[in-house]
VMD Tcl script that builds the backbone (N, CA, C; Angstrom):
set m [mol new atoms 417]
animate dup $m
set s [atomselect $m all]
$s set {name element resname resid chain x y z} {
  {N N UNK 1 A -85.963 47.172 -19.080}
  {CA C UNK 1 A -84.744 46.571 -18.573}
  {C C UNK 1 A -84.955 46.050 -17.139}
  {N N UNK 2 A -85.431 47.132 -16.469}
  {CA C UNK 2 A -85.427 46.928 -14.671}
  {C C UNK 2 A -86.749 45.265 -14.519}
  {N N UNK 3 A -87.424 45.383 -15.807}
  {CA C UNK 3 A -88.742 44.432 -15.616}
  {C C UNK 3 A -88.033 42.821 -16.021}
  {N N UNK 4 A -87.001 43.018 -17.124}
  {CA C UNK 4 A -86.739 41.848 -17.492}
  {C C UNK 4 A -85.862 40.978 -16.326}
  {N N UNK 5 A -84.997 42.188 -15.958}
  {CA C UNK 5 A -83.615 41.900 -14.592}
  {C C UNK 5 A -84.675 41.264 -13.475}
  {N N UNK 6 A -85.971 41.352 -12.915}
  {CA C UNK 6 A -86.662 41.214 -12.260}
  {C C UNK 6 A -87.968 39.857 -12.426}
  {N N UNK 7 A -87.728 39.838 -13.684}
  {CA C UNK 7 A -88.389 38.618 -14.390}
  {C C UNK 7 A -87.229 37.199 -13.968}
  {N N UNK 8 A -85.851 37.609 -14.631}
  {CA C UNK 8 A -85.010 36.729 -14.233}
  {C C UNK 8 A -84.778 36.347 -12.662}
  {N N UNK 9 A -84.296 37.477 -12.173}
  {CA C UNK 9 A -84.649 37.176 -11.160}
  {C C UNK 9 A -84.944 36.055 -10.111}
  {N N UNK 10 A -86.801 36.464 -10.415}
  {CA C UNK 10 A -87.480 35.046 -10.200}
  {C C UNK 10 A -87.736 34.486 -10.654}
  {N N UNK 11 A -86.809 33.893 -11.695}
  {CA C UNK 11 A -86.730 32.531 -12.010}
  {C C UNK 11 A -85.928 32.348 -11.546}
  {N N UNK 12 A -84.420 32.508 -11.255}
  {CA C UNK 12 A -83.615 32.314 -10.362}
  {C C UNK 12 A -83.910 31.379 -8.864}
  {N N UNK 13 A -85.118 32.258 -8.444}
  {CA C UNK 13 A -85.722 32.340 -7.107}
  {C C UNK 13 A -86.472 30.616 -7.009}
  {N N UNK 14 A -87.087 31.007 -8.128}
  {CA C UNK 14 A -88.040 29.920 -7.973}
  {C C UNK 14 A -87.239 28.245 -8.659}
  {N N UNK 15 A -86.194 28.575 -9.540}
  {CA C UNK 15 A -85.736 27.256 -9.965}
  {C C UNK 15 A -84.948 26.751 -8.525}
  {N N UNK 16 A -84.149 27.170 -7.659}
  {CA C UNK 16 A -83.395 27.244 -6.580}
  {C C UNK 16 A -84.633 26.471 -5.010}
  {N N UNK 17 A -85.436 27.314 -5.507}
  {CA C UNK 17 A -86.358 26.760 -4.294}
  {C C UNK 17 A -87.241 25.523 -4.928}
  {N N UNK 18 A -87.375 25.441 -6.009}
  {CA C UNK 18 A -88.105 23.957 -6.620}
  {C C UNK 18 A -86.771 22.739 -6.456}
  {N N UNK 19 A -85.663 23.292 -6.812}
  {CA C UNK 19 A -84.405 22.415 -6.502}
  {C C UNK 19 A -85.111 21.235 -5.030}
  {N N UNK 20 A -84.791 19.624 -5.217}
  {CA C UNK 20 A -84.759 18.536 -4.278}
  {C C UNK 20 A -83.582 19.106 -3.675}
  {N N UNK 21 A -84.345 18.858 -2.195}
  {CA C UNK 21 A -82.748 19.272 -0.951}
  {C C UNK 21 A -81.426 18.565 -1.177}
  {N N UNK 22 A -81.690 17.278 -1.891}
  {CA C UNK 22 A -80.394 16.183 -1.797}
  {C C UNK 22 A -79.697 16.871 -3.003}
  {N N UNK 23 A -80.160 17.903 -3.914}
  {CA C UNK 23 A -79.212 18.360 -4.888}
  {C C UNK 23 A -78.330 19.483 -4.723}
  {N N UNK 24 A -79.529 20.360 -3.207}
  {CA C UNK 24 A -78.464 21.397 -2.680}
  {C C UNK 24 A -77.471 20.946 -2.058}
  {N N UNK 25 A -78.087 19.814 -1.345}
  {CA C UNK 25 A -77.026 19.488 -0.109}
  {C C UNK 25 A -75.785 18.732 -0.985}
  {N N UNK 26 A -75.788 18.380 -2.119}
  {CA C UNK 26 A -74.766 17.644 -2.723}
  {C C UNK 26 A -73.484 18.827 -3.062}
  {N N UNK 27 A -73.827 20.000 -3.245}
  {CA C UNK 27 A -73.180 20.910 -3.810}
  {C C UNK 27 A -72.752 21.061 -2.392}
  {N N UNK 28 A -72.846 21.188 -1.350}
  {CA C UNK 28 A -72.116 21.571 0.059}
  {C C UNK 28 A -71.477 21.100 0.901}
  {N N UNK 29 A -70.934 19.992 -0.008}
  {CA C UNK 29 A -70.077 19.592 1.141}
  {C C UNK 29 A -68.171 19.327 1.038}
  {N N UNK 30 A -67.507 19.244 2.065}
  {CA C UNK 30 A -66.498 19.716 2.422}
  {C C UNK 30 A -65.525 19.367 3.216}
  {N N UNK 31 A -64.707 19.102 3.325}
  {CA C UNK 31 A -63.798 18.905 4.733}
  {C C UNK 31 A -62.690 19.923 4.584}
  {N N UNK 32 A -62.589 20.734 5.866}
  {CA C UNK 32 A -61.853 21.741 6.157}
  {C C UNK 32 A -60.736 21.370 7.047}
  {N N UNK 33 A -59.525 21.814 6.786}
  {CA C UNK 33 A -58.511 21.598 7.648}
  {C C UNK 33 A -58.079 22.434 8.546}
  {N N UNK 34 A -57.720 22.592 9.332}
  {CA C UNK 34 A -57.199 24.245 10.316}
  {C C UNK 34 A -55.597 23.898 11.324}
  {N N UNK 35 A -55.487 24.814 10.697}
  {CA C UNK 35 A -53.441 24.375 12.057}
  {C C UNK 35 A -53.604 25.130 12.769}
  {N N UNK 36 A -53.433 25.493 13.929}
  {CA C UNK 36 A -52.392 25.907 15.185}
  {C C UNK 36 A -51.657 26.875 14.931}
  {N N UNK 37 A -51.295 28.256 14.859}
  {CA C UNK 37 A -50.250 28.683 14.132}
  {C C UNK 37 A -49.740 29.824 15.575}
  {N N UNK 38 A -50.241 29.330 16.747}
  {CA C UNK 38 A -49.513 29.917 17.918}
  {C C UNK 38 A -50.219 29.550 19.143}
  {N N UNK 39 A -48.964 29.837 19.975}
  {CA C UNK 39 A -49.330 29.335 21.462}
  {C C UNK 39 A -50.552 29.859 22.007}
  {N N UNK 40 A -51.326 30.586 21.212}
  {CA C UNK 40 A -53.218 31.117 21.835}
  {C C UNK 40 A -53.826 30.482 21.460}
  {N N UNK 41 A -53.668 29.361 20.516}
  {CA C UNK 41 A -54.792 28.400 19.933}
  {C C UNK 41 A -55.484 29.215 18.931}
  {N N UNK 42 A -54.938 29.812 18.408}
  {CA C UNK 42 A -55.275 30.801 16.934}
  {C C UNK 42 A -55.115 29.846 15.765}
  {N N UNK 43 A -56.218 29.875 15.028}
  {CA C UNK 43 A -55.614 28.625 13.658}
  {C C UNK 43 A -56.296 29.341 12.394}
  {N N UNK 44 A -55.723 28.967 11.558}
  {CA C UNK 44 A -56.091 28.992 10.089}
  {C C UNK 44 A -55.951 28.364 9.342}
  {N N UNK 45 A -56.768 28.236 8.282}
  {CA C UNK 45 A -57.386 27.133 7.572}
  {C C UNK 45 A -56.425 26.906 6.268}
  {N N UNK 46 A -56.287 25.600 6.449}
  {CA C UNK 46 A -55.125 24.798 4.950}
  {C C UNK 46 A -56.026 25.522 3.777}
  {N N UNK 47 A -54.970 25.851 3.196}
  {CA C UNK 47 A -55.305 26.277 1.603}
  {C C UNK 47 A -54.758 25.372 0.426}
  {N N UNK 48 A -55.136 24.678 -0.615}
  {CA C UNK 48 A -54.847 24.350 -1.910}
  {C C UNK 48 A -54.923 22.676 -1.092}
  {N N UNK 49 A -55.708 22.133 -0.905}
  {CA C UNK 49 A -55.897 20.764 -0.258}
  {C C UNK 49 A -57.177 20.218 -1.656}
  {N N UNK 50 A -56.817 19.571 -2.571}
  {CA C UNK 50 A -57.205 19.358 -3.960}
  {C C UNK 50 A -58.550 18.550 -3.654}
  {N N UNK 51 A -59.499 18.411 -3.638}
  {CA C UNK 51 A -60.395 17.405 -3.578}
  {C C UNK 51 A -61.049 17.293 -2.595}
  {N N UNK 52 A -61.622 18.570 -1.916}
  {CA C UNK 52 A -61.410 18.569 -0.572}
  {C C UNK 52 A -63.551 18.495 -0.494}
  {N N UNK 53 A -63.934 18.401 -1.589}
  {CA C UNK 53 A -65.371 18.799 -1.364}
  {C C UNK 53 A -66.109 17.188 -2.354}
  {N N UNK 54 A -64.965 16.107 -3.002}
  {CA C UNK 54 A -65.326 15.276 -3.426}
  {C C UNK 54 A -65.439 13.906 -2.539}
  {N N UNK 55 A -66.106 12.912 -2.813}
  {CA C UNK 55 A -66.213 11.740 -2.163}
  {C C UNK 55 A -64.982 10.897 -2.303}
  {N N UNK 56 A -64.494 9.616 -1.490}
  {CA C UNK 56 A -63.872 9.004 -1.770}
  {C C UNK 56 A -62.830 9.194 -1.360}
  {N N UNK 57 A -61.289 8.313 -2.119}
  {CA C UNK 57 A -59.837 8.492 -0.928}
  {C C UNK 57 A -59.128 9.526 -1.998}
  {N N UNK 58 A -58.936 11.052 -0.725}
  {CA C UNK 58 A -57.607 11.917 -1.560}
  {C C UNK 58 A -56.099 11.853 -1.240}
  {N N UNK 59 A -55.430 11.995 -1.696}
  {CA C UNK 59 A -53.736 11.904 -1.478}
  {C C UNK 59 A -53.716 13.689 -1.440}
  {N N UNK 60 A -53.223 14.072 -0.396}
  {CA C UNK 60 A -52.301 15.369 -0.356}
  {C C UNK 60 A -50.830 14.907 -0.727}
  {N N UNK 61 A -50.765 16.435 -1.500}
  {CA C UNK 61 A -49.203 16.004 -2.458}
  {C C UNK 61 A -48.439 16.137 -1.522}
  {N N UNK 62 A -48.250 15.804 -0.292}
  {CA C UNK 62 A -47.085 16.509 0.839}
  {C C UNK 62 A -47.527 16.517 1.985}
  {N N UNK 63 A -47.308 15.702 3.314}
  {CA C UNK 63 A -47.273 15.915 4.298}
  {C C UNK 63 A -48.126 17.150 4.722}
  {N N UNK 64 A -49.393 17.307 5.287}
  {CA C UNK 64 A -50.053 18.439 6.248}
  {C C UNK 64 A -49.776 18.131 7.281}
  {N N UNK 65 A -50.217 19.074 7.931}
  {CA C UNK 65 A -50.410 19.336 9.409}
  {C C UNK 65 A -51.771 19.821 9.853}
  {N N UNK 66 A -52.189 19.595 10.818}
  {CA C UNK 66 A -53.621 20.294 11.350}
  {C C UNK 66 A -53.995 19.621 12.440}
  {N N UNK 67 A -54.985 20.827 13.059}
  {CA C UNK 67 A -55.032 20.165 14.539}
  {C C UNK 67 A -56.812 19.791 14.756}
  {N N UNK 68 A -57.285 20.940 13.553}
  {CA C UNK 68 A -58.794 20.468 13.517}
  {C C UNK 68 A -59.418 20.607 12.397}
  {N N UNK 69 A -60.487 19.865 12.442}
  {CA C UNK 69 A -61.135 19.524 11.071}
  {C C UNK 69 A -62.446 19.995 11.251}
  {N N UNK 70 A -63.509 20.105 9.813}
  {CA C UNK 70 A -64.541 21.054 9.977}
  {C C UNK 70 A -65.303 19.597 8.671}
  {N N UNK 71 A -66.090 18.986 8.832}
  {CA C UNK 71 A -66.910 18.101 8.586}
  {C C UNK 71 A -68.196 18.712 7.517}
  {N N UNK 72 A -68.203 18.816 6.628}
  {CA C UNK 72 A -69.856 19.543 5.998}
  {C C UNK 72 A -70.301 18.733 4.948}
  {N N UNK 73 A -71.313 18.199 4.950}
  {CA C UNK 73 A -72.341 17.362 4.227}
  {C C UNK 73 A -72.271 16.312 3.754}
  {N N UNK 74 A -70.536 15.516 4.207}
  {CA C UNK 74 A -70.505 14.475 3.920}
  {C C UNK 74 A -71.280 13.240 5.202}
  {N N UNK 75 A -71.570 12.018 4.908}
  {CA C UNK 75 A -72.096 11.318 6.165}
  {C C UNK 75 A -71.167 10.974 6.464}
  {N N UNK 76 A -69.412 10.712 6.357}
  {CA C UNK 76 A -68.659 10.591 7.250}
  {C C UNK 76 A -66.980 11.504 6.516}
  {N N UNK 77 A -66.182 11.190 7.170}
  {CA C UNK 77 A -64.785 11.465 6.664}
  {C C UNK 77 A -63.727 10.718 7.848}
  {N N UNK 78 A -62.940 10.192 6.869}
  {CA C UNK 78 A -61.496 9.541 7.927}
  {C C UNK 78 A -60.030 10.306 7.534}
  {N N UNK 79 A -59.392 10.145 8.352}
  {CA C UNK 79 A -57.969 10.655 8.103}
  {C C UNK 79 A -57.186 9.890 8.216}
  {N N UNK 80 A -55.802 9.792 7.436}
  {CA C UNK 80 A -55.306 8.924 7.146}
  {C C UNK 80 A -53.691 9.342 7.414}
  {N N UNK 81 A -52.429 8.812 8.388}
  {CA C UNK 81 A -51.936 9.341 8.043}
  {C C UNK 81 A -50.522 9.177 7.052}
  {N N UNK 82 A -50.635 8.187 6.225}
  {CA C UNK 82 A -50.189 7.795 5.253}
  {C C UNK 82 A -50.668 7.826 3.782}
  {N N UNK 83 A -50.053 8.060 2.346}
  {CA C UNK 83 A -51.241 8.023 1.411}
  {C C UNK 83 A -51.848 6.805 1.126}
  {N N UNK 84 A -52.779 7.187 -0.028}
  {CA C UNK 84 A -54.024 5.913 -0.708}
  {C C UNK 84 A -54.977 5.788 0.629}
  {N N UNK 85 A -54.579 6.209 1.862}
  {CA C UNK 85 A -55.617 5.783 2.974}
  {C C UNK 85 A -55.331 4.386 3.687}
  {N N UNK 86 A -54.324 3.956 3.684}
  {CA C UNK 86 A -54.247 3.146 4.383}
  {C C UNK 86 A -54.641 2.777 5.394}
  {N N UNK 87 A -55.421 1.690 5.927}
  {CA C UNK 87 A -56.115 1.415 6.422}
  {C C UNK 87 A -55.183 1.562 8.209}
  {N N UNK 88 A -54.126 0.866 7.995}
  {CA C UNK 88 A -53.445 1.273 9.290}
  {C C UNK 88 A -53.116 2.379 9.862}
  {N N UNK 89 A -53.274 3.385 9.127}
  {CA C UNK 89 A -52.762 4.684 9.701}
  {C C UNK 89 A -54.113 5.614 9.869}
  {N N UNK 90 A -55.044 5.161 9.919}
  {CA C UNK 90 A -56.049 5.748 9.808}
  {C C UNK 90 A -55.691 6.636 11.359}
  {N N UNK 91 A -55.731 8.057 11.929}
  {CA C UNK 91 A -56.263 8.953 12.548}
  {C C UNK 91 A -57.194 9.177 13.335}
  {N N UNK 92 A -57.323 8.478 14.820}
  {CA C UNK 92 A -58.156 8.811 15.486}
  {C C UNK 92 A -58.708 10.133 16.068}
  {N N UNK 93 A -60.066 10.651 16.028}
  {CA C UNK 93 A -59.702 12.274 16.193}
  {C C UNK 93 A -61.102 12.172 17.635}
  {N N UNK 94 A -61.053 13.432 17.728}
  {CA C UNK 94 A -61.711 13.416 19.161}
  {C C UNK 94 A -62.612 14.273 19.068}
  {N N UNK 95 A -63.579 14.531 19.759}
  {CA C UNK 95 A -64.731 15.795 19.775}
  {C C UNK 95 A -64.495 16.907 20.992}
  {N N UNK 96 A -64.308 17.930 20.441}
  {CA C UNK 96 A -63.998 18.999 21.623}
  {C C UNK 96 A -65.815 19.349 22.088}
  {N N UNK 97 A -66.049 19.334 23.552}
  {CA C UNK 97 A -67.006 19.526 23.463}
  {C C UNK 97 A -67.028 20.455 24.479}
  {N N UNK 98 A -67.779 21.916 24.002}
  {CA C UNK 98 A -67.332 22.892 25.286}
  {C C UNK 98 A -69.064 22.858 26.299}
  {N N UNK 99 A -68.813 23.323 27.261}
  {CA C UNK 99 A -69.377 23.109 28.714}
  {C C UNK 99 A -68.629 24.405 29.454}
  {N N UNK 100 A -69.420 25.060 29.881}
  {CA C UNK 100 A -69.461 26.183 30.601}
  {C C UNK 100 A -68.021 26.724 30.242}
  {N N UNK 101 A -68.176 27.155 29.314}
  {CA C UNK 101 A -67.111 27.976 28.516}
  {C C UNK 101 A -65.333 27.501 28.554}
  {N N UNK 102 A -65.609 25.893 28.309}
  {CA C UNK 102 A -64.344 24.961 28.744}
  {C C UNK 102 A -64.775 24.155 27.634}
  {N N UNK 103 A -63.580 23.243 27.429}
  {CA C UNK 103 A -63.666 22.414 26.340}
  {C C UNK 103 A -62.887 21.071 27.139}
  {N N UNK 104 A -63.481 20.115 26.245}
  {CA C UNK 104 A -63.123 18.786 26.720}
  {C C UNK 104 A -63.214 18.103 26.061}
  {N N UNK 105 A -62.212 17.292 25.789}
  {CA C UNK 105 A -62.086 15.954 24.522}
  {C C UNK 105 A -62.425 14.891 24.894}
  {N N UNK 106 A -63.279 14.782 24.116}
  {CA C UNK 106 A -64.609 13.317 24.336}
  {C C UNK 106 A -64.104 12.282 22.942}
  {N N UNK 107 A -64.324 10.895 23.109}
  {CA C UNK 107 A -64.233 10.147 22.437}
  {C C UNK 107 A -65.589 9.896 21.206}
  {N N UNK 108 A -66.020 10.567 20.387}
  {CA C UNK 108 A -67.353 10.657 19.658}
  {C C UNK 108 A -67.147 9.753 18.187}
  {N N UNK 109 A -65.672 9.562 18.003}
  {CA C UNK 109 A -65.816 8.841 16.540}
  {C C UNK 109 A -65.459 7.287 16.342}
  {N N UNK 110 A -66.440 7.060 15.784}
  {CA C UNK 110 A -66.585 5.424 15.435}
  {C C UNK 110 A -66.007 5.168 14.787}
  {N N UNK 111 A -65.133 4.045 15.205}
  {CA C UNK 111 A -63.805 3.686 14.263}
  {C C UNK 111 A -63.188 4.647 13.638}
  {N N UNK 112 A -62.647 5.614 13.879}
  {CA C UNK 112 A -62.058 6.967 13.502}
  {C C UNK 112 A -62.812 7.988 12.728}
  {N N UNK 113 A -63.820 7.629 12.612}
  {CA C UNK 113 A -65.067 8.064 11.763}
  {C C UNK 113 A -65.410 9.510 12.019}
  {N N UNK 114 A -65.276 10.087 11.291}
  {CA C UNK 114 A -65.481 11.791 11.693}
  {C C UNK 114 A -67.378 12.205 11.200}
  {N N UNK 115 A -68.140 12.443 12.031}
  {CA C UNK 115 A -69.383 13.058 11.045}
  {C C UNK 115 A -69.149 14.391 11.208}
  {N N UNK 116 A -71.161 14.939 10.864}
  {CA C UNK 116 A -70.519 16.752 10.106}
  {C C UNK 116 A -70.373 17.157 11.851}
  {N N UNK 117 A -69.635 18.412 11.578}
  {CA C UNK 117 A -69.169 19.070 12.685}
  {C C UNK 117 A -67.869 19.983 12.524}
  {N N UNK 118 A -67.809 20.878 13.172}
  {CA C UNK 118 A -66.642 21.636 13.179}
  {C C UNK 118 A -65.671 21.558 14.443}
  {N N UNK 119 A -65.938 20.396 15.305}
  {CA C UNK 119 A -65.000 20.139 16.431}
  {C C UNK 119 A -64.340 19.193 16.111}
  {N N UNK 120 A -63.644 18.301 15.253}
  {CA C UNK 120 A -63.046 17.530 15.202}
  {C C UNK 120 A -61.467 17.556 15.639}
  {N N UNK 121 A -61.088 17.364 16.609}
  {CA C UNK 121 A -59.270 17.276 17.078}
  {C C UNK 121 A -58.684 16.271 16.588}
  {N N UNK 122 A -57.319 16.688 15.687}
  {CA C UNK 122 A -56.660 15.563 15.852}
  {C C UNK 122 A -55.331 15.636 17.141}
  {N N UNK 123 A -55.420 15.779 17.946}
  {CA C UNK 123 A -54.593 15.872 18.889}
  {C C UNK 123 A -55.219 16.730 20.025}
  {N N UNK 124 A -54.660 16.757 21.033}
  {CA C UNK 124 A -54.732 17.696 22.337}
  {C C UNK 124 A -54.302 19.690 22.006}
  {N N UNK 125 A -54.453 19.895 20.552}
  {CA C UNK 125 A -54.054 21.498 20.527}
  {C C UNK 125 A -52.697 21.305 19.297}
  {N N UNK 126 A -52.261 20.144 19.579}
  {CA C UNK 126 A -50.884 20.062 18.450}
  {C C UNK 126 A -51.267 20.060 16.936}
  {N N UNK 127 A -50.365 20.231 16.436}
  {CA C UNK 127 A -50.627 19.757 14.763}
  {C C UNK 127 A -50.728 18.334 14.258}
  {N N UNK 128 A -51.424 17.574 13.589}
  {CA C UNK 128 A -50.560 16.393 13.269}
  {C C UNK 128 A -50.485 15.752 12.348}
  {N N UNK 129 A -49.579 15.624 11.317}
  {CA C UNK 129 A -49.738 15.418 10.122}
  {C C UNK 129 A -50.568 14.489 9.400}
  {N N UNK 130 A -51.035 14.295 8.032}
  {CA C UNK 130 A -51.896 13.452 7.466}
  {C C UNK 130 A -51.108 13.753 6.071}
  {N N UNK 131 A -51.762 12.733 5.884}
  {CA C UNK 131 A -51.221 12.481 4.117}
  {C C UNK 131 A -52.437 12.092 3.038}
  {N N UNK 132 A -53.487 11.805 3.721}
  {CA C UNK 132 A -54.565 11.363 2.690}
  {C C UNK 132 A -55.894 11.345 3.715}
  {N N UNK 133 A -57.152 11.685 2.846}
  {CA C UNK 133 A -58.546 11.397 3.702}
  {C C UNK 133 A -59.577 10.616 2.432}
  {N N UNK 134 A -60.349 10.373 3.369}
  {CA C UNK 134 A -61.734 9.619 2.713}
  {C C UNK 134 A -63.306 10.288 3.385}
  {N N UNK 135 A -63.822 10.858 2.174}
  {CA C UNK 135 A -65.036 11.247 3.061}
  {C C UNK 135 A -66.027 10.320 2.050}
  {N N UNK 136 A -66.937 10.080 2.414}
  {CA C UNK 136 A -68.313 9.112 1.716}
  {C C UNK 136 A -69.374 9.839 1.979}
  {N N UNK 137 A -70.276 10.064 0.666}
  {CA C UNK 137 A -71.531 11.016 0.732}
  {C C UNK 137 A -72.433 9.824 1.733}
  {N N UNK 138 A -73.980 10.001 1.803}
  {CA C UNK 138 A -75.188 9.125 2.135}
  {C C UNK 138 A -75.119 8.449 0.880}
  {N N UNK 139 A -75.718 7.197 0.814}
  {CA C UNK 139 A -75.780 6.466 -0.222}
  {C C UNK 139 A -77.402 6.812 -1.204}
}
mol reanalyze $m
mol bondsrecalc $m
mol representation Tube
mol addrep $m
């Protein structure tokens, strides 16, 4: 028993590590939302946000809120704050970038263009609503 569990195993081991990186990295990616939920800058992360790890434009069924976004393995993501993504309401967001244990909002996204990262602001600390995003894998 203990030989077969150990046989599997590594195959496990070894199909995972023969895996092309572009097939792990396809499985990992993500956009995370986070609100504000008190005057300490304490936040926690949107739950039930449908589509949140696929390419392309999503509609949230309802008005969010959030103040920062968390970027993972897509090559970009936009926010939108109207649905379908409308191009006019697109969401400019900012890069918090800390420096001797301070933070400072820097202008880092191209044409509202979010890459990976977990500093993304949409505002100065506030919430601010969105209604739809677009993230696009590498081609």
């Amino acid at each position: 028993m203990f030989n077969t569990i150990a046989r599997m195993t590594a195959l496990i081991v070894l199909v995972t590590v023969a895996m092309p990186f572009d097939a792990i990295a396809d499985k990992r990616t993500l956009i995370r939302f986070y609100k504000t939920i008190n005057d300490e800058g304490q936040e926690r992360a949107l739950m039930m946000i449908k589509n949140d790890d696929e390419p392309g434009c999503q509609t949230v069924h309802s008005l969010r809120k959030a103040s920062r976004v968390a970027v993972m393995g897509f090559e970009y993501c936009e926010i939108y704050a109207e649905p379908e993504c409308a191009a006019e309401t697109r969401i400019h967001p900012l890069w918090a970038k800390k420096k001797n244990k301070t933070e400072k909002l820097i202008d880092r996204a191209k044409n509202g263009r979010m890459t990976q990262g977990t500093r993304w602001m949409l505002g100065s600390g506030d919430n601010v609503g969105f209604r739809s995003f677009r993230c696009e894998r590498t081609p």
